[in-house]
Structures are given as structure tokens and as C-alpha cells.
C-alpha positions as CSV (number, residue, x, y, z in Angstrom):
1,X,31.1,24.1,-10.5
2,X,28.2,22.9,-12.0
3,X,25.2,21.4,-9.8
4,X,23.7,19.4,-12.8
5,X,27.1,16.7,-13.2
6,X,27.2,16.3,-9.4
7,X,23.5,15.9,-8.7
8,X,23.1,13.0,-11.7
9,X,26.3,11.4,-9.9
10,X,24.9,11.6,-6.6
11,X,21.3,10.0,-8.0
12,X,23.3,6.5,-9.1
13,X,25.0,6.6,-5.9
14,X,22.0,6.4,-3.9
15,X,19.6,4.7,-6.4
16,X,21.8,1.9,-6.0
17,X,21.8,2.1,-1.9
18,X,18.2,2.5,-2.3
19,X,17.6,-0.9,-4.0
20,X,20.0,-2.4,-0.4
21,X,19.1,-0.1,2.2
22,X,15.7,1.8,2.0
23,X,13.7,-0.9,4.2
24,X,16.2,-2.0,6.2
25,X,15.3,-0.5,9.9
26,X,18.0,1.5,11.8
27,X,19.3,0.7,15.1
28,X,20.0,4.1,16.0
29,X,18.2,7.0,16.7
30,X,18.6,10.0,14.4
31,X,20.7,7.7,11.8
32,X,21.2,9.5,8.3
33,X,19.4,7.4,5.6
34,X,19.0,7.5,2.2
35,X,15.5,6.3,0.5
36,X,15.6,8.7,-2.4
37,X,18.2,11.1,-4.1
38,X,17.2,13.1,-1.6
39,X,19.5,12.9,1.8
40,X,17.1,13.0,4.9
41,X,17.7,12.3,8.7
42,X,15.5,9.7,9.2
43,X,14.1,9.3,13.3
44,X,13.3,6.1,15.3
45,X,11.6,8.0,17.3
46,X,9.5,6.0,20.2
47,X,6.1,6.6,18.6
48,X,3.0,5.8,20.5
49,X,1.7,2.3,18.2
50,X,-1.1,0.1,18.3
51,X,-0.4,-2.8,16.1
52,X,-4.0,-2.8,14.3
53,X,-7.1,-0.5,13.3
54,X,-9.9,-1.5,16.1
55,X,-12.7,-2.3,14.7
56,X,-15.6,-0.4,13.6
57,X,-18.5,-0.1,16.4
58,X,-21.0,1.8,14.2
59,X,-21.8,1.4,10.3
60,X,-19.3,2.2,8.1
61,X,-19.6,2.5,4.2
62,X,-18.9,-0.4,1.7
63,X,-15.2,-1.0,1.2
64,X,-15.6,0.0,-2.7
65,X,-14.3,-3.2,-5.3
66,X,-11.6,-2.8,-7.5
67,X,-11.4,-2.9,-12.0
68,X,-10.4,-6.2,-12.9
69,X,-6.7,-6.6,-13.0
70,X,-6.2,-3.5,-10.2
71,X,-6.2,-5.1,-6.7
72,X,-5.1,-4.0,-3.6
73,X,-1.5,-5.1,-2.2
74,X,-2.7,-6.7,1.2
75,X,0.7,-8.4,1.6
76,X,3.7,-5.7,1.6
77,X,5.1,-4.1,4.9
78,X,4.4,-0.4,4.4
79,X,6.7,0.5,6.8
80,X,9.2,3.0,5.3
81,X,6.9,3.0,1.7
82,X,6.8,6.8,1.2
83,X,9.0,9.3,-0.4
84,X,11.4,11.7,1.5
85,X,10.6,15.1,1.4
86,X,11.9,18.4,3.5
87,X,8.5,20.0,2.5
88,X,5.3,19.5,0.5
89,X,3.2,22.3,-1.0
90,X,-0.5,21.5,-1.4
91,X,-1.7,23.5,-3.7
92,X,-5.6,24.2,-3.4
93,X,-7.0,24.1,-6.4
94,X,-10.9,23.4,-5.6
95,X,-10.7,20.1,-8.3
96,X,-11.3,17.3,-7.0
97,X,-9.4,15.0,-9.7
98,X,-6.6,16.8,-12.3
99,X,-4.5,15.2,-15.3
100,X,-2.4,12.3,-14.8
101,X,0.9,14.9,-14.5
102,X,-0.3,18.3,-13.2
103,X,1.9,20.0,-14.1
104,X,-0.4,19.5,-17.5
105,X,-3.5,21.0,-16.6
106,X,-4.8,24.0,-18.0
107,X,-2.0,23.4,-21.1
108,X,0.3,23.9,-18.5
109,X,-0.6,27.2,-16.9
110,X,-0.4,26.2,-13.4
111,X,0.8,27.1,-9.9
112,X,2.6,22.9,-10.0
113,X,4.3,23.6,-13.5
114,X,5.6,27.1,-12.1
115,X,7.2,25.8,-9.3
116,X,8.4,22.2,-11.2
117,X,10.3,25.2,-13.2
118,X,12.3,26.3,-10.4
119,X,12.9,23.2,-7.9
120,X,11.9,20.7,-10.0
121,X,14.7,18.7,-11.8
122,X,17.2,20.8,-14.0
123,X,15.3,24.2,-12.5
124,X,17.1,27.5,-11.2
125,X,16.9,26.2,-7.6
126,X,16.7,22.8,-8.1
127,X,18.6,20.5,-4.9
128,X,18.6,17.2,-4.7
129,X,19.3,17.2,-1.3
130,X,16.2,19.0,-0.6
131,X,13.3,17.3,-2.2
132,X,9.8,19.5,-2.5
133,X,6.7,17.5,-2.7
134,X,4.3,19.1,-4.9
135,X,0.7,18.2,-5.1
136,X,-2.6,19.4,-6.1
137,X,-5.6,19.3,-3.5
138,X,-9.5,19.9,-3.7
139,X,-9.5,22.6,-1.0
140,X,-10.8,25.7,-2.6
141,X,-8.2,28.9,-2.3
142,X,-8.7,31.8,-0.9
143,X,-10.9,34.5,-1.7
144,X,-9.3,37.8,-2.4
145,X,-11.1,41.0,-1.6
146,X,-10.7,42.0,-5.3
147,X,-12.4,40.0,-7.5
148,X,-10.5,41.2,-10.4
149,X,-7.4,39.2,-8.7
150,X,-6.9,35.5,-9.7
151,X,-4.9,33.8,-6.6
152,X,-4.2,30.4,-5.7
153,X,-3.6,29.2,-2.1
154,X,-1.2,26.6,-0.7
155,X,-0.5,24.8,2.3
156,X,3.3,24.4,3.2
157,X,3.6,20.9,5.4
158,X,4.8,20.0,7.6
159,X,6.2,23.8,8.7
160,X,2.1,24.0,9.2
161,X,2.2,27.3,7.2
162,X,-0.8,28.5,5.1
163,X,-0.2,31.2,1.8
164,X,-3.7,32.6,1.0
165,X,-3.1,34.7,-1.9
166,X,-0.5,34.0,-4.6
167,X,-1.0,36.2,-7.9
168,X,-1.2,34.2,-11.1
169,X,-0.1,37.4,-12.9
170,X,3.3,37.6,-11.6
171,X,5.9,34.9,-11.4
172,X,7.3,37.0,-8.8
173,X,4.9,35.7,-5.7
174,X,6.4,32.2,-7.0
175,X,10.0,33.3,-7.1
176,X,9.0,34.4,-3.6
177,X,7.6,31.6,-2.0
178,X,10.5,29.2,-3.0
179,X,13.1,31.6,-1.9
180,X,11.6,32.6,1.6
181,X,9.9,29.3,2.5
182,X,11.0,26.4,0.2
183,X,14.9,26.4,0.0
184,X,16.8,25.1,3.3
185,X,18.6,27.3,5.6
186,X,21.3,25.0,5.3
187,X,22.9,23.0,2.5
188,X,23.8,19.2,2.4
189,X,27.9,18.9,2.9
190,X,27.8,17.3,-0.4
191,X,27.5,20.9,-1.8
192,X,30.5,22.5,-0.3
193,X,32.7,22.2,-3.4
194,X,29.8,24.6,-5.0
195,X,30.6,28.5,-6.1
196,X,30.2,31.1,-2.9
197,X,27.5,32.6,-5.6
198,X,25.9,29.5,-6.4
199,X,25.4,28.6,-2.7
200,X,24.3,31.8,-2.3
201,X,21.6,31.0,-4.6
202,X,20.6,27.5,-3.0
203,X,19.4,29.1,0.4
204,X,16.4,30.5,1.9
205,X,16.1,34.1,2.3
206,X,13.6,35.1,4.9
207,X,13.5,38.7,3.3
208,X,11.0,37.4,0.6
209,X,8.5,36.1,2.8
210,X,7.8,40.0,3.1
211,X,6.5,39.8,-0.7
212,X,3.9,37.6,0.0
213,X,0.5,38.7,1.7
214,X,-1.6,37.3,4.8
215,X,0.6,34.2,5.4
216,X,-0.4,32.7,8.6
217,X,-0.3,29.2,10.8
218,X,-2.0,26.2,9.2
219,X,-4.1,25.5,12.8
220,X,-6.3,22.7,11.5
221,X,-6.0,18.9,11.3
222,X,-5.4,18.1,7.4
223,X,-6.7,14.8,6.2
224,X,-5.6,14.2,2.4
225,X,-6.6,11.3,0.5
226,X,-4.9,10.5,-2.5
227,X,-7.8,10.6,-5.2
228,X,-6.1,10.9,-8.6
229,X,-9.0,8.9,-10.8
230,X,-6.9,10.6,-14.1
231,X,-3.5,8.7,-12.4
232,X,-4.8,5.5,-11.0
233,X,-8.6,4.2,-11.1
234,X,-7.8,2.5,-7.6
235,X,-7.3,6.3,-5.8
236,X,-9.8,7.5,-8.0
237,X,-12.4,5.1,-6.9
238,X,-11.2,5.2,-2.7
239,X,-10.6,9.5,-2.8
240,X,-14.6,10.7,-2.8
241,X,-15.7,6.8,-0.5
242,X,-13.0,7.8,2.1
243,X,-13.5,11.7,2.2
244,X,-17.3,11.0,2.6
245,X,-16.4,8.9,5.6
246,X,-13.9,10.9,7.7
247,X,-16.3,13.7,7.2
248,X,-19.2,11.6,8.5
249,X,-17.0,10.0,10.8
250,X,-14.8,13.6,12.6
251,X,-18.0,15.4,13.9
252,X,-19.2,12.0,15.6
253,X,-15.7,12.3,17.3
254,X,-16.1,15.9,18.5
255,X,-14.1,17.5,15.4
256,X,-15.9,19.8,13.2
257,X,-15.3,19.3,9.7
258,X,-14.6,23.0,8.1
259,X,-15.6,23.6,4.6
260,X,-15.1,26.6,2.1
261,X,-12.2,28.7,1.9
262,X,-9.6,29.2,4.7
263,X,-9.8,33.1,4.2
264,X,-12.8,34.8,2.1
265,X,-12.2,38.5,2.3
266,X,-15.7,39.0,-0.3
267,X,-17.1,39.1,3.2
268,X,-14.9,39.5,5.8
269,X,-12.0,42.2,6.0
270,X,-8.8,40.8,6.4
271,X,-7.1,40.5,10.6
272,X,-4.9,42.9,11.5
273,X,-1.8,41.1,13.5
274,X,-2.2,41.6,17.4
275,X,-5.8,42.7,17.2
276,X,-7.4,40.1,18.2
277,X,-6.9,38.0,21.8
278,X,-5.7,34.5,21.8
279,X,-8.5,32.3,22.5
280,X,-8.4,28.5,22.0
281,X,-10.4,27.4,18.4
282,X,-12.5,24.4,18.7
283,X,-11.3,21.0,17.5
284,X,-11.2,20.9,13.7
285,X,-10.7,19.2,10.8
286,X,-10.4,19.7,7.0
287,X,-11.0,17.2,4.5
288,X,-9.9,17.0,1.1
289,X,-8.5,14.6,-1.8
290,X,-4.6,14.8,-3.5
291,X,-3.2,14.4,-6.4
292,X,-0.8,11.4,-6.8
293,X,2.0,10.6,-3.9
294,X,3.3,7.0,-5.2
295,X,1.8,3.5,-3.9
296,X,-1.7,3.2,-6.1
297,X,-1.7,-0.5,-5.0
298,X,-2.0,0.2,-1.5
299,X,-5.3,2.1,-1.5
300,X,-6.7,3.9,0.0
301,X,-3.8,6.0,0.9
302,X,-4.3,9.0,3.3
303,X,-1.7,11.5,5.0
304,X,-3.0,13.3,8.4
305,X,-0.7,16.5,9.2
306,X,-1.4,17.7,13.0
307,X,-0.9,21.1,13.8
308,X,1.7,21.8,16.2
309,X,-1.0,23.6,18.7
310,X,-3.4,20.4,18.8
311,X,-4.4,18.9,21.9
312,X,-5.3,15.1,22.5
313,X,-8.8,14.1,23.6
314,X,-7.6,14.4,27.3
315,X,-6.7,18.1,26.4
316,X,-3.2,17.5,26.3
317,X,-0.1,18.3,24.6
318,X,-0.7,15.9,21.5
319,X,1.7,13.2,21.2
320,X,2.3,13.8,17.4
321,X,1.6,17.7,17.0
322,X,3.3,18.7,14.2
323,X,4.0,15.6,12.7
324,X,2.8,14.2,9.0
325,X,1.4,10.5,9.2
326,X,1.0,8.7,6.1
327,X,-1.1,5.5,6.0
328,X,-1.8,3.1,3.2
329,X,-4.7,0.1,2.7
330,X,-7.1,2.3,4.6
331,X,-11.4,1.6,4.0
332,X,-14.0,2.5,4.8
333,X,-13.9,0.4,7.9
334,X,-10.5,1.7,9.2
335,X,-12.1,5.5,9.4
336,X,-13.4,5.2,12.8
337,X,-10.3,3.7,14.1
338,X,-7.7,6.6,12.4
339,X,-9.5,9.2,14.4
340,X,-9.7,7.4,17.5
341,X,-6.1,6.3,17.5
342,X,-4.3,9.0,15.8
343,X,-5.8,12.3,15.3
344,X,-7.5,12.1,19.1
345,X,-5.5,10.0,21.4
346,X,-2.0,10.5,18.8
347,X,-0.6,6.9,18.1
348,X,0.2,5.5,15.1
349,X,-1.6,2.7,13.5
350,X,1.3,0.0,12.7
351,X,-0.2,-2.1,10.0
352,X,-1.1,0.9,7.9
353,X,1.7,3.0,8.7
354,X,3.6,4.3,5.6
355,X,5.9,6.6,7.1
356,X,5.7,9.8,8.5
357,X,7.9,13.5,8.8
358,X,7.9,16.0,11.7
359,X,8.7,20.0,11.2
360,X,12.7,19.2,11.4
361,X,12.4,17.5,8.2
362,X,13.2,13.7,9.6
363,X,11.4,10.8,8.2
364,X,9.7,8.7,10.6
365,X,9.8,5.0,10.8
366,X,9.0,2.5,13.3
């Protein structure tokens, strides 16, 4: 049975639910909901809230003005505004602004056009039951101890896990990365009239994580801030204003701001597993801009992933460790309150709050 006819089917089906049922809050806790083609859980989880952004009590930068006929939606609930995804790969591509699809940049050869070939619509493993989010971030990637050896880097959120060195030589390490870490370890019911074989080929297989090199926990908080200039000049003008502040804004908090590559083996020989003690890293913080993630008119938008080890500001257990918060219609202004509210004390900010996802793959909502 072919997956092409029964994915297109399934996309009406749900396009039209979407257009009923995509903002309409759930009664019940762990309801199944639909908001894409993609089928995700969706959680009303009791999330810690505070219904606004308090306000500023030191100076902030100037919330930045808008091209003529490009304002800012002030007016829309954002609740529930935000794609569903089971996992999002930020690629690090030390750019800081890309082409309006980037899966077009450098005529093409790129990690984001590789792995659109293989999940992306009509690929090898494409699911539409399993949505990937794939975007392009400023963070530089890893430095390999060969020099000779182009890599490229990626974060995959929000299983908080970080891939230093992917070979742009061999479309192997890419083959890899979507078979041990992408695809699910289960398939939606919708795809048990598929092919033994073709199952087979829709699921995970932990066995290829072994191909890829140095893959290790994501530990640090990871503000993103969509600043895609080439796709919208609204992101483009919020990305560098709002990175400039959170990175003013962290260390002022007691969170250091880290900077440069995750892992630069030029200089430092790679860790040998179980050599070294556990010891509890400082508080920290990486900031960087994204590529396009939908919702230009509700600049600035900004996604903070927590790592599943972080501790609130009392030292405790944080309330929304290994969670993904997006927020949308954040300035300057709001800075301040963001890292007061959610990446040190862990409660979500209502009137900004796009939606969220934890490490089971649910989509939050409040």
C-alpha cells in the first residue's frame, strides 16, 4: 500500500477539522487533537501562568517600528498559534539571516535540503503523522579536530540532544540521524494497513545512532528568536533588537550567556565517557536567531527550550524542564519579565503564550 494516496487523504481530512477545531480548548487532559496533518496528543497540563509580562524595572531597548504596511497583530489570542511538531532540528549554521526557503541556500547544498529530501513531503521517510521541524539557527557548529572536515551541528528539541559533527561529504551521517533520532518508535494507527516492509521502514532504529560521533545532552537554556530578515522584514528587524537584549538582560539575572561553539576540538581533545565526575554546571544560556516558524505578524516571536536538568532560582526541580515555550508579540520591554517568569521561577507568560511541547511530543495549551 502506498503511503503517498493515504497521507494526501488524510491532509483534507484534517485541513478541514483544522479550520473548526484547532483553537477550540479541550476539556480533558491528554485529549488527541489535530492542528496540522500532523496527529499530536495535545496536554492541558496545569502550567504555572501569570496572566501578563511585569513590567520592566531597569532600561530596556526601544521597541523597534515597523515598514509601512507591516504592523504587529496586537489583537489575536496566541493561544494554540504554533505548528505541531514531534521534533525540531536546529541546524547551526553560524548565519544570522538565510534565503526566504533554506532549503535554497548555497544553490541548495545544505544540511535543511538534505533532510527536506528524506522527511520532507514525498521523501523516503516522509510521515505525516510525525511532523519534523526544520530550521536554520545562528549558532556556530562545532569545530572538528580536523580541519580538512566540513561538519555541521544540530540541536534536536525538545529530546534536548546535541549532534556536533555531521559530515557534509556523506549523505550517510544524514541517513543516520533521521533513522536513529528523527523517526518515532511508534507509528500512528492510521498506518496499520501499511506493508510489514514499509513499516519497517517508518521506524527509528537506535542502531544508527552508533554512526554518528560525540552526540551528547543539550544542558543549556536555548533562547531562539525568529529573525528571518530574507522571509519577513518584521523578524528581520525584532531577531538582532531582541537577541541584544536577552543577552544584556541573562547575566543581570545570574545566567551566563555562552558564546562560540558547543565543542571546539582545535583546542581541546574530545571527553572520554565516564572520565570525568558529575559536577553541577553553572546557570546558562545560549542565544541565537531562527529561521522562519510561521506567525511574522506577531513579532517578535521567541521559543525557550529548558533543559531537562535545570533548576529554578530557588534551586529546585524546574517547573517546565524539558519543555519548549513559544511566545509571540515579545519587545524589548517584555525581556526582563521572560527571564524572571519563565526561564528562572518556570511559569508561563499567558498573553504571549503561543504554545508549547514537552519531550513526549504533546503540544501544550492553556
Amino acid at each position: 500500500m502506498s503511503l503517498q494516496p493515504l497521507a494526501r487523504r488524510a491532509w483534507r481530512i484534517r485541513a478541514a477539522s483544522r479550520r473548526t477545531n484547532s483553537l477550540i480548548p479541550s476539556p480533558l487532559l491528554g485529549v488527541t487533537a489535530t492542528t496540522t496533518a500532523t496527529t499530536i496528543r495535545h496536554s492541558r497540563r496545569l502550567l504555572n501562568t501569570v496572566s501578563t509580562c511585569p513590567e520592566p524595572t531597569c532600561d530596556c531597548a526601544e521597541t523597534p517600528s515597523m515598514p509601512w504596511g507591516s504592523g504587529i497583530d496586537k489583537s489575536a489570542n496566541l493561544n494554540g498559534l504554533m505548528a505541531a511538531y514531534a521534533q525540531q532540528v536546529l541546524i547551526c549554521t553560524g548565519k544570522d539571516d538565510w534565503t526566504s526557503r533554506i532549503e535554497e541556500e548555497n544553490s541548495g547544498d545544505n544540511l535543511a535540503a538534505d533532510l527536506k529530501e528524506l522527511i520532507g513531503r514525498g521523501g523516503m521517510y516522509s510521515d505525516p503523522y510525525h511532523n519534523i521541524s526544520i530550521v536554520n539557527s545562528s549558532f556556530p557548529s562545532a569545530v572538528p579536530g580536523r580541519p580538512e572536515v566540513q561538519t555541521t551541528s544540530v540541536y534536536l528539541l525538545p529530546s534536548f540532544k546535541y549532534v556536533p559533527f555531521l559530515p557534509r561529504v556523506s549523505f550517510d551521517s544524514v541517513q543516520a540521524l533521521v533513522k536513529g533520532y528523527l523517526l518515532p518508535e511508534k507509528l500512528h494507527p492510521m498506518h496499520d494497513g501499511l506493508s510489514p516492509i514499509h513499516k519497517d521502514r517508518l521506524l527509528r532504529k537506535e542502531e544508527y545512532q552508533q554512526a554518528l560521533y560525540g552526540v551528547r545532552d543539550a544542558e543549556d537554556v536555548l533562547v531562539l528568536i525568529c529573525g528571518h530578515g530574507n522571509r519577513d522584514k518584521r523578524c528581520g528587524i525584532y531577531g538582532p533588537v531582541l537577541q541584544a537584549e536577552f543577552e544584556r538582560q541573562l547575566p543581570r539575572a545570574g545566567v551566563q550567556v555562552l558564546e562560540g561553539p558547543v565543542v571546539d576540538e582545535s583546542v581541546a581533545p574530545p571527553q572520554i565517557p565516564g572520565a570525568t565526575t558529575e559536577v553541577e554546571a553553572p546557570r546558562a544560556a545560549r542565544v541565537g536567531q531562527i529561521s522562519h516558524i510561521g506567525g511574522h505578524k506577531y513579532a517578535g516571536n521567541v521559543i525557550i527550550y529548558i533543559p531537562p536538568r535545570f533548576k529554578n532560582s530557588a534551586g529546585n526541580p524546574h517547573p517546565l524542564a524539558g519543555y519548549g515555550i513559544w511566545y509571540g508579540r515579545i519587545d524589548p520591554k517584555h525581556v526582563e519579565g521572560v527571564i524572571k517568569e519563565t526561564i528562572l521561577n518556570g511559569n508561563v507568560i499567558a498573553d504571549h503564550f503561543r504554545g508549547g511541547v514537552n519531550q513526549k511530543g504533546e503540544m501544550l495549551r492553556l
